[in-house]
C-alpha positions in Angstrom: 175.7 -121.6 121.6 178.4 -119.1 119.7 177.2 -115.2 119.7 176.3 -115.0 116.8 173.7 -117.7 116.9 172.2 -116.5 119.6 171.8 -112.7 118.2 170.0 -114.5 115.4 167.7 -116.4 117.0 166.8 -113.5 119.1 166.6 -111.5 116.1 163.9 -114.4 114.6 162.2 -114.6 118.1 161.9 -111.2 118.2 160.2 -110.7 114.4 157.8 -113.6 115.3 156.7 -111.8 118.3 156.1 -108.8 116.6 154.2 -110.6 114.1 151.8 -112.5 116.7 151.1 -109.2 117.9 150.8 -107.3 114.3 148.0 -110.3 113.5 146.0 -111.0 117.1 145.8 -106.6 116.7 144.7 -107.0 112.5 142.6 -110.2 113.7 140.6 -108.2 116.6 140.5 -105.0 114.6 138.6 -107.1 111.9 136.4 -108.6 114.5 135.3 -104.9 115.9 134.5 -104.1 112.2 132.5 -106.9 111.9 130.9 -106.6 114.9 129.8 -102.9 114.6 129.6 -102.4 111.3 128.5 -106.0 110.1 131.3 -106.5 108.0 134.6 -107.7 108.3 137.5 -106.1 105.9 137.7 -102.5 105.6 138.7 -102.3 101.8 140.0 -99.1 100.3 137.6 -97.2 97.8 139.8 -96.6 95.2 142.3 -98.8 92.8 144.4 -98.0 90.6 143.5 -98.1 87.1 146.0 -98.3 83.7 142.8 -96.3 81.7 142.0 -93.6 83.7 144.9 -93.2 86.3 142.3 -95.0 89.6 138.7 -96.5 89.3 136.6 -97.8 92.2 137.2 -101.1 93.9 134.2 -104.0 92.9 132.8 -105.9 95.4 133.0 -102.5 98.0 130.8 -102.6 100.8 130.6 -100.3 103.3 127.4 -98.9 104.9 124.8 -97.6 102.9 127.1 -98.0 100.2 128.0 -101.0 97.8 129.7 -101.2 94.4 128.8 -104.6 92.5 131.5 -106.8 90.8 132.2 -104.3 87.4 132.7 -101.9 90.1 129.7 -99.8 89.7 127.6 -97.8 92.8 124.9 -100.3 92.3 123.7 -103.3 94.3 122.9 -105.6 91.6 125.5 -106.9 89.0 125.2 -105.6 85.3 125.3 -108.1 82.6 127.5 -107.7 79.6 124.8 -109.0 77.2 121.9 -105.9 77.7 118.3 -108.0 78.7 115.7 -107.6 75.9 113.6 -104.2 75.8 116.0 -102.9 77.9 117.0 -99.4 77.7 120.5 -99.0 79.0 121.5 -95.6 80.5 125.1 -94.4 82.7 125.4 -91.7 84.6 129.4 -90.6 85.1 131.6 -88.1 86.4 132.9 -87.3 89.6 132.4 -87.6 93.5 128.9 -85.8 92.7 127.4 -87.8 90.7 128.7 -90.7 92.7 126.9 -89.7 95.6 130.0 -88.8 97.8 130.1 -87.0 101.4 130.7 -83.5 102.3 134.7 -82.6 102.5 134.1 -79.9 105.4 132.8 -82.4 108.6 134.6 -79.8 110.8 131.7 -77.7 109.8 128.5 -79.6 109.6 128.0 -83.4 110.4 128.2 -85.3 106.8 125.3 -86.4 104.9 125.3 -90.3 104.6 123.9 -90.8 101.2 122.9 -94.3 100.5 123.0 -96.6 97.0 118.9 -95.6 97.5 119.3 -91.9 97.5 121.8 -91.3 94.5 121.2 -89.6 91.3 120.7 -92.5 89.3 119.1 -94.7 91.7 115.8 -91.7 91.4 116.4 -91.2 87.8 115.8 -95.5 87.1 112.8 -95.3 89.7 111.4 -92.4 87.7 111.8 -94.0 84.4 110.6 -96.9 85.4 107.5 -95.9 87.0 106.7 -93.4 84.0 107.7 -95.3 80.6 107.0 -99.4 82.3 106.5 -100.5 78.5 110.2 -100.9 79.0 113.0 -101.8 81.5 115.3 -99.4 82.5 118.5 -99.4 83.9 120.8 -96.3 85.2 123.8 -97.2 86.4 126.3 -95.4 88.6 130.1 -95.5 86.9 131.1 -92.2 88.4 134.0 -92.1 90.4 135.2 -89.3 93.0 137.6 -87.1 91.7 136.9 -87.7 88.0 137.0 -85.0 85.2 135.8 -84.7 81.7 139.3 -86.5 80.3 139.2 -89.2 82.7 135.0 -89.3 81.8 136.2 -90.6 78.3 138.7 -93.0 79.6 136.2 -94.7 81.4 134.0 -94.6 78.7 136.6 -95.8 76.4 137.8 -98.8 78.3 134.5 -100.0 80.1 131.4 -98.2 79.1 131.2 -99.3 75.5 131.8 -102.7 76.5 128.2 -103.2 77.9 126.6 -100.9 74.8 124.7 -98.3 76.5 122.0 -96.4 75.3 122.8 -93.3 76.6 125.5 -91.6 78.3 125.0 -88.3 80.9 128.0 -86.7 82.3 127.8 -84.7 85.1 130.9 -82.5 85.3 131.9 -79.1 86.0 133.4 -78.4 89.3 136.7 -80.7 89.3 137.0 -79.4 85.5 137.1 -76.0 86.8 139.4 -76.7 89.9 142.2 -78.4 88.0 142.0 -75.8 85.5 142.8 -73.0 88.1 145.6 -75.1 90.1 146.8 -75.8 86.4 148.5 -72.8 85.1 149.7 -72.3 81.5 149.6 -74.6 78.8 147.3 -76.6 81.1 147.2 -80.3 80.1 144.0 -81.8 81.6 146.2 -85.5 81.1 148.6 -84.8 82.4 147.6 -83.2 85.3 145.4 -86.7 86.5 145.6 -87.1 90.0 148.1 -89.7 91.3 150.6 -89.8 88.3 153.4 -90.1 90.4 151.8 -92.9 92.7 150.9 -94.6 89.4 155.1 -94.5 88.5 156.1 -95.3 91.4 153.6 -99.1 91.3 154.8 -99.4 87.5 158.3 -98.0 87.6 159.4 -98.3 90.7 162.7 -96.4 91.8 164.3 -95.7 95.3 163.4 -96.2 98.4 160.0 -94.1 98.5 158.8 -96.4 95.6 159.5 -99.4 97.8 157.1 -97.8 100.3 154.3 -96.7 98.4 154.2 -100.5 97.4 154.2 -102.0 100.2 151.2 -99.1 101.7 149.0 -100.1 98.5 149.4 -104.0 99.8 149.0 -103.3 103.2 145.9 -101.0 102.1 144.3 -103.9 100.2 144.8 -106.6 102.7 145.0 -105.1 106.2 141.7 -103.7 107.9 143.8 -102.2 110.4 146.3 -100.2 108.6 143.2 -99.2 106.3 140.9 -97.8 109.0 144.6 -95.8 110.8 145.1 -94.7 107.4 141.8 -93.1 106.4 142.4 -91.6 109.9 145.5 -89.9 109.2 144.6 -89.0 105.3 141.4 -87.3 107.0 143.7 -85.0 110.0 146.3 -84.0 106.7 143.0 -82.7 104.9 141.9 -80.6 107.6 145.2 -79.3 108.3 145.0 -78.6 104.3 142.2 -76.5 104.7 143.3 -74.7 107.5 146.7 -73.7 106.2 144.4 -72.5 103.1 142.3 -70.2 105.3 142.5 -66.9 103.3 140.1 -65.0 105.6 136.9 -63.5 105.0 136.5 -63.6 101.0 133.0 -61.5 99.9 130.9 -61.9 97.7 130.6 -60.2 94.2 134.4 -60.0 93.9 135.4 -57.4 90.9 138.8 -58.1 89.0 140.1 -54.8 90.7 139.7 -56.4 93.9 142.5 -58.6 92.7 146.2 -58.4 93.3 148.5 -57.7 90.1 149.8 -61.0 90.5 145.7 -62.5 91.5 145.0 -60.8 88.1 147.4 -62.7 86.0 146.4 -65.8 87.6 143.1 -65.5 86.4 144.0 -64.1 83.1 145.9 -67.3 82.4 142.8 -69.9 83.7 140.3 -67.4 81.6 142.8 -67.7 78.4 142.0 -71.7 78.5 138.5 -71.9 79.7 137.7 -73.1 75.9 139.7 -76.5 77.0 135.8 -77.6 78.7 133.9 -77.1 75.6 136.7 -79.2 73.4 136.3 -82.2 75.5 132.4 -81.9 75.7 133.1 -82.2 71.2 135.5 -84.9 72.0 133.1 -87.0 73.8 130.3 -86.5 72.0 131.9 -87.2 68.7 133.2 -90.8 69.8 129.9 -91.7 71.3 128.0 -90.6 68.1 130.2 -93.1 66.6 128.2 -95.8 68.3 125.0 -94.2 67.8 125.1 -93.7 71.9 122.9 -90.4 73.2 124.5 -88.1 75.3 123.2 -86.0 77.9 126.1 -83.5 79.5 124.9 -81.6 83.0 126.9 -78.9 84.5 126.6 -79.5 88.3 125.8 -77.4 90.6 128.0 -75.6 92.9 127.3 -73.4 96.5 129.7 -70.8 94.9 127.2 -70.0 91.9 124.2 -71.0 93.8 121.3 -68.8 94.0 118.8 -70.5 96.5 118.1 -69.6 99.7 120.7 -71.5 102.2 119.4 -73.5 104.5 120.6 -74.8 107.9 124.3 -75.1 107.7 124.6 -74.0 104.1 125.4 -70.5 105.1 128.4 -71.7 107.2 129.6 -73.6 104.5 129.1 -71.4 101.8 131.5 -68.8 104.6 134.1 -71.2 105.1 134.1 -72.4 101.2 135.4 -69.0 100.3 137.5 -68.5 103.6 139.5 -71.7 101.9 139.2 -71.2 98.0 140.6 -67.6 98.2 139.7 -64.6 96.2 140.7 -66.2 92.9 139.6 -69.0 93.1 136.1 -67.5 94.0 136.5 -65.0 91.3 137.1 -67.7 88.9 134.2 -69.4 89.3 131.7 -66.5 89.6 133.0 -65.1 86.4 133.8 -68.4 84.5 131.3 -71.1 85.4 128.7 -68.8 83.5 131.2 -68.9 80.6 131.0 -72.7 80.6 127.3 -72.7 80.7 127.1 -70.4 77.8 129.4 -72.0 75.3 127.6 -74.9 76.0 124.4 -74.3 76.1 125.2 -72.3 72.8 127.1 -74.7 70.9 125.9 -76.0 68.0 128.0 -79.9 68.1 125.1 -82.1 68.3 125.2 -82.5 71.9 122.7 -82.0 74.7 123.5 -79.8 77.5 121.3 -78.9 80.6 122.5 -76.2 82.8 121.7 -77.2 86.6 123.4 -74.5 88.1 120.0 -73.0 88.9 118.0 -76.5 89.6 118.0 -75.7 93.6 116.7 -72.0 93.3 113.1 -72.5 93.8 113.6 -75.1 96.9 113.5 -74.3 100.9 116.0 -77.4 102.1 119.1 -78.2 102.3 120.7 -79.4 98.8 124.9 -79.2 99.6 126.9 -80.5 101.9 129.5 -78.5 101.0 130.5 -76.3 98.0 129.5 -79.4 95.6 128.5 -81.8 97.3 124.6 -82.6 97.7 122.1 -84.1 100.2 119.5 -86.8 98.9 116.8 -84.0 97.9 119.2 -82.4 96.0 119.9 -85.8 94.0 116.6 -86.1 93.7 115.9 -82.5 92.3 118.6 -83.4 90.3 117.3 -86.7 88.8 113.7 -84.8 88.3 115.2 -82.4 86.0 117.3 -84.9 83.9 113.8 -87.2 83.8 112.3 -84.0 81.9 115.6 -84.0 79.8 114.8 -87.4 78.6 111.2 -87.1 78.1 
């Protein structure tokens, strides 16, 4: 056999092999899953979506969690066509109102918070048992990571499809955060997350587009490099936060506290705080259109919170402003108010609830971390929107 033939063949052999071994390992990796977790893929949260830059995948099913086929947090489907004396409500925004876990596990074990024990699942329970002369559905479109401008994406592409009722938006935090990692002439658009991972699936150049291709395949179809991934993407976070440890940041922060440069930072986020309120008009405006209600809820957050922590909510709230910094901190004790204000005083049509205070009066633990919230506090949550609606 010439040389060259046989470096060939051993070349083929050789991929073959490694392919046996790449699918017995993806095979029995699938079997584990299946056997411990009572499933057998491991799909990936999160697609990409040409609307509103990434949506969540249908058909997800992990435990305690389940996203139906029009890729809502619900366990039964949604029909296009709304049932007869139905009153149709969707609750959207972000990772909150989705009913995500806490982003500090190094701190206190994660709350688990099942398709049972999410905002809207109470809020339909509660509507149901109060007003049974009719049927009512809440249904979870939120997606993690979602703000206001993406809010109206969704809405615009798949929410006015199945004619809702009513629309409540619970926003706040990511709106804020982008805002102060935006600098000036902050474009909420262009900022979306993933932009150039979006390019590089739609426009693909180079050798780094070639392999962010072939990771979203391998993501969607192997359970293997799925789980090794979620692995990795959770060790880069932590190392995130720890390279972002700022030290000790108190409480009550004044601007003179503030470095010259700290000061300009925030002077530039406070110059385009207003950019909150003109979406809330923006959204309200095209839902009015429709005739569709709309209920928009500032969430919550640790760093504005004035209840009494409870068990690890003290170390959290410690290690939320070891990582955030002194303006970040600064930017949300001074300008979350501001949001709650020009909202709450706006005369657009809208209607606003302010929740920043809805844990005050309660003993147990609400957050998971500086947003993120435990079933009680979905459920103190869903209470207060259930007066809202009344």
């Amino acid at each position: 056999m010439p040389r060259a033939l046989k470096t060939a063949a051993f070349v083929v052999y050789t991929l073959l092999a490694v392919c046996v071994v790449i699918g017995i390992a993806e095979y029995a990796t699938r079997a584990y899953v299946s056997a411990t977790r009572g499933r057998g893929r491991e799909q990936a949260s999160i697609l990409f979506d040409r609307w509103s830059a990434f949506r969540i995948s249908p058909n997800f099913d992990r435990t305690g969690v389940h996203h139906n086929a029009q890729g809502f947090r619900r366990d039964q489907d949604v029909a296009v066509e709304k049932p007869a004396n139905t009153e149709r409500i969707f609750l959207i925004g972000g990772s909150v109102a989705y009913g995500a876990e806490s982003v500090y596990p190094e701190i206190a074990k994660p709350v688990q918070v099942g398709n049972h024990e999410t905002i809207d699942y109470y809020l339909e329970q509660r509507l149901n048992a109060a007003r049974p002369e009719k049927h009512w559905e809440v249904i979870n479109a939120a997606v993690s990571g979602f703000t206001l401008n993406e809010d109206l994406a969704r809405i615009l592409a798949v929410l006015l499809h199945y004619r809702p009722d009513a629309v409540i938006l619970l926003d706040g935090v990511n709106d804020l955060s982008q805002l102060i990692k935006g600098g000036p002439h902050y474009d909420p658009y262009a900022a979306a997350p993933l932009g150039e991972e979006f390019d590089d699936l739609t426009n693909p150049h180079g050798a780094r587009a070639l392999g962010f291709m072939l990771s979203t395949w391998l993501s969607r179809n192997s359970v293997m490099f799925r789980i090794l991934d979620d692995r990795a993407r959770r060790r880069a976070n932590l190392h995130y936060r720890q390279d972002r440890d700022h030290g000790p940041v108190p409480a009550g922060l004044r601007l003179s506290d503030l470095t010259a440069e700290e000061r300009e930072r925030y002077r530039i986020i406070e110059d385009q705080i207003d950019v909150y309120r003109h979406m809330v008009r923006q959204i309200h405006r095209i839902l009015s259109l429709d005739g569709i209600e709309d209920i928009f809820l500032l969430q919550p957050t640790l760093r504005v919170s004035k209840k009494a922590l409870m068990g690890p909510e003290p170390r959290l709230a410690e290690y939320d402003r070891r990582v955030a910094g002194r303006v970040e901190m600064y930017a949300y004790e001074n300008l979350y108010p501001v949001i709650a204000k020009q909202l709450s005083t706006d005369d657009a049509g809208y209607t606003f609830v302010d929740l920043t205070g809805v844990f005050d009066g309660m003993n147990v633990q609400t957050f998971t971390d500086y947003c993120h919230l435990t079933p009680a506090g979905n459920q103190a949550i869903a209470e207060r929107v259930f007066q809202a609606i009344k």
